[in-house]
C-alpha positions in Angstrom: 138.4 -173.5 1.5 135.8 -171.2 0.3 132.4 -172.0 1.0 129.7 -170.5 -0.4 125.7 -170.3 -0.9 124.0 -170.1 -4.0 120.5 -169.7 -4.4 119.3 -170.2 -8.2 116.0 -171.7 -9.0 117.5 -173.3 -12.0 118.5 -176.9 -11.2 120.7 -177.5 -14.6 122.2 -173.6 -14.2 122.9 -173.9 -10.9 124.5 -177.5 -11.1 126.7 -176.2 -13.8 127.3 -173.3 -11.9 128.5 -175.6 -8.5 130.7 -178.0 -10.6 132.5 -175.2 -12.4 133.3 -173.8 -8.8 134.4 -177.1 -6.9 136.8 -177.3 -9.7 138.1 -174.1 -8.4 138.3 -175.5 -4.9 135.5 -173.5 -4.2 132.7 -175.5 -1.8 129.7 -174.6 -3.4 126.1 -174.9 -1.6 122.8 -174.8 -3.7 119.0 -174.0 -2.4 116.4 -174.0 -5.1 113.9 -171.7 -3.4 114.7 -168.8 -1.1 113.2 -170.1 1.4 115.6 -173.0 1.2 118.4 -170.8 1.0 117.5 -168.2 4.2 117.5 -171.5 6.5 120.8 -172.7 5.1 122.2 -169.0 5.8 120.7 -169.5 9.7 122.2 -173.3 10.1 126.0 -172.5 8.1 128.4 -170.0 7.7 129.2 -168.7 4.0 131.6 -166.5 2.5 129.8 -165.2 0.0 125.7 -165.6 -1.5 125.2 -165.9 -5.1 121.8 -165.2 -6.1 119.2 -165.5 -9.2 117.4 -162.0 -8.6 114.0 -163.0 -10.4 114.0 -166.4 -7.6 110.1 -167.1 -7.0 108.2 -166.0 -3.5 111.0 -163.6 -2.9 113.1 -162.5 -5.2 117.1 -161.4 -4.5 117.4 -157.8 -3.7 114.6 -158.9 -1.0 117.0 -161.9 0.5 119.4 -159.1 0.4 117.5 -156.9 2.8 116.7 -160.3 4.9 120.3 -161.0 5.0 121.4 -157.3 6.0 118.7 -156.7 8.2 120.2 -160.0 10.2 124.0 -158.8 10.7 
């Protein structure tokens, strides 16, 4: 199965988002802040990372440089 991380401040997006995936067989992981969602990517193993690029703190093309930076 597919597992990936999404990280979308949008609770009701992100929700919609996840359930429209599973249905897809697709397991989907959410983290609300990016914070939330750089620990998740230390702890798991994803195949792919969705993000909302205007997340607050840190937005997504900086958790892209985090991300890249740690391969």
């Amino acid at each position: 199965m597919i597992k990936i991380l999404m990280i979308e401040d949008d609770v009701e997006l992100a929700q919609l988002l996840q359930e429209s995936l599973e249905k897809e067989e697709i397991e989907t992981i959410l983290a609300y802040t990016p914070l939330e969602g750089l620990v998740a990517l230390e702890q798991q193993n994803f195949d792919a990372l969705v993000l909302d690029l205007s997340l607050p703190q840190m937005d997504g093309l900086e958790i892209c440089r985090v991300v890249h930076e740690s391969l």
